[in-house]
C-alpha positions in Angstrom: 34.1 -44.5 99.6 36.0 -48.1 99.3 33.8 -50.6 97.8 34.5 -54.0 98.1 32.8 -57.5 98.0 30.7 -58.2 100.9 32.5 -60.0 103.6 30.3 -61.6 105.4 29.7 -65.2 104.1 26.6 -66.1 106.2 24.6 -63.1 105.3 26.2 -63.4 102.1 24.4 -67.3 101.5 20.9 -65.8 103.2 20.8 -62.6 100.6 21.5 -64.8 98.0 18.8 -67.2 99.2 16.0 -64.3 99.7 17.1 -62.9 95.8 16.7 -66.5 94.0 13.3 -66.9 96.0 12.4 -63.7 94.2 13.8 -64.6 91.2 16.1 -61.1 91.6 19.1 -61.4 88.8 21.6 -60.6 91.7 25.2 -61.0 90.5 26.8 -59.5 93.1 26.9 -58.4 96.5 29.4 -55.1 98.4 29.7 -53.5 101.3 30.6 -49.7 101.1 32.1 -47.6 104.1 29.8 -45.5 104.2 30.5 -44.6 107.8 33.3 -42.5 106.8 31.2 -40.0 105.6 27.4 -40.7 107.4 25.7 -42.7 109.7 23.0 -43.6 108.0 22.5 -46.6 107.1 21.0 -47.9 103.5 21.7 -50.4 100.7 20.8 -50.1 97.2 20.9 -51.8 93.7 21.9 -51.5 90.3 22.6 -52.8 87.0 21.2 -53.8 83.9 18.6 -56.9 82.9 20.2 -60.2 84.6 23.5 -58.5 85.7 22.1 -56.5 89.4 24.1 -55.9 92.2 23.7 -54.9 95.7 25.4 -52.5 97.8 24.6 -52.4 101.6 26.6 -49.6 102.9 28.7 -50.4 106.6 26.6 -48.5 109.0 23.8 -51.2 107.9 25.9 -54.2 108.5 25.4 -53.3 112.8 22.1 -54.6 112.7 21.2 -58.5 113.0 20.8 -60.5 109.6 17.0 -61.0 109.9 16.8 -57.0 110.3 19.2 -56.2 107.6 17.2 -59.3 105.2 14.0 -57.2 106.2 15.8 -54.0 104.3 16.5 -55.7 101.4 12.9 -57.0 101.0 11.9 -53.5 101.1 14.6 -52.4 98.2 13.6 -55.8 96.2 10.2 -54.8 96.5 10.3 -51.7 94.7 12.4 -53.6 92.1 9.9 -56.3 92.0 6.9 -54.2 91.6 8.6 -51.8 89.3 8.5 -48.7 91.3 11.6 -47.1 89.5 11.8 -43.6 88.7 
């Protein structure tokens, strides 16, 4: 799977928005071609302390923003209420 930095720059500003509002360390954002091997569609997270980054895999990036934004409330929700395992 080729990772590189999301391309995007609208969606790019609003993820960035909806992370600082919930005061998410986000670092960095990707897009992954995920497509290439699945059509599902997900996005994830990772990293250490103040250094996260988000992943949102290809097949995700067909929806609208507002519907792709609602995902990522969904992921920085389980960050943000510590449901890690």
């Amino acid at each position: 799977q080729q990772v590189r930095a999301l391309e995007d720059e609208e969606l790019r500003d609003k993820i960035g928005a909806l992370a600082a509002e919930e005061e998410f360390p986000l670092t960095k954002l990707f897009q992954v071609d995920g497509s290439k091997r699945s059509s599902h569609s997900n996005a994830y997270f990772f990293g250490f302390w103040k250094n996260k980054r988000i992943v949102i895999f290809d097949t995700l990036l067909t929806l609208s923003h507002e519907q792709i934004l609602a995902v990522l409330c969904h992921e920085l929700g389980h960050w943000k209420f510590g449901h890690i395992t």
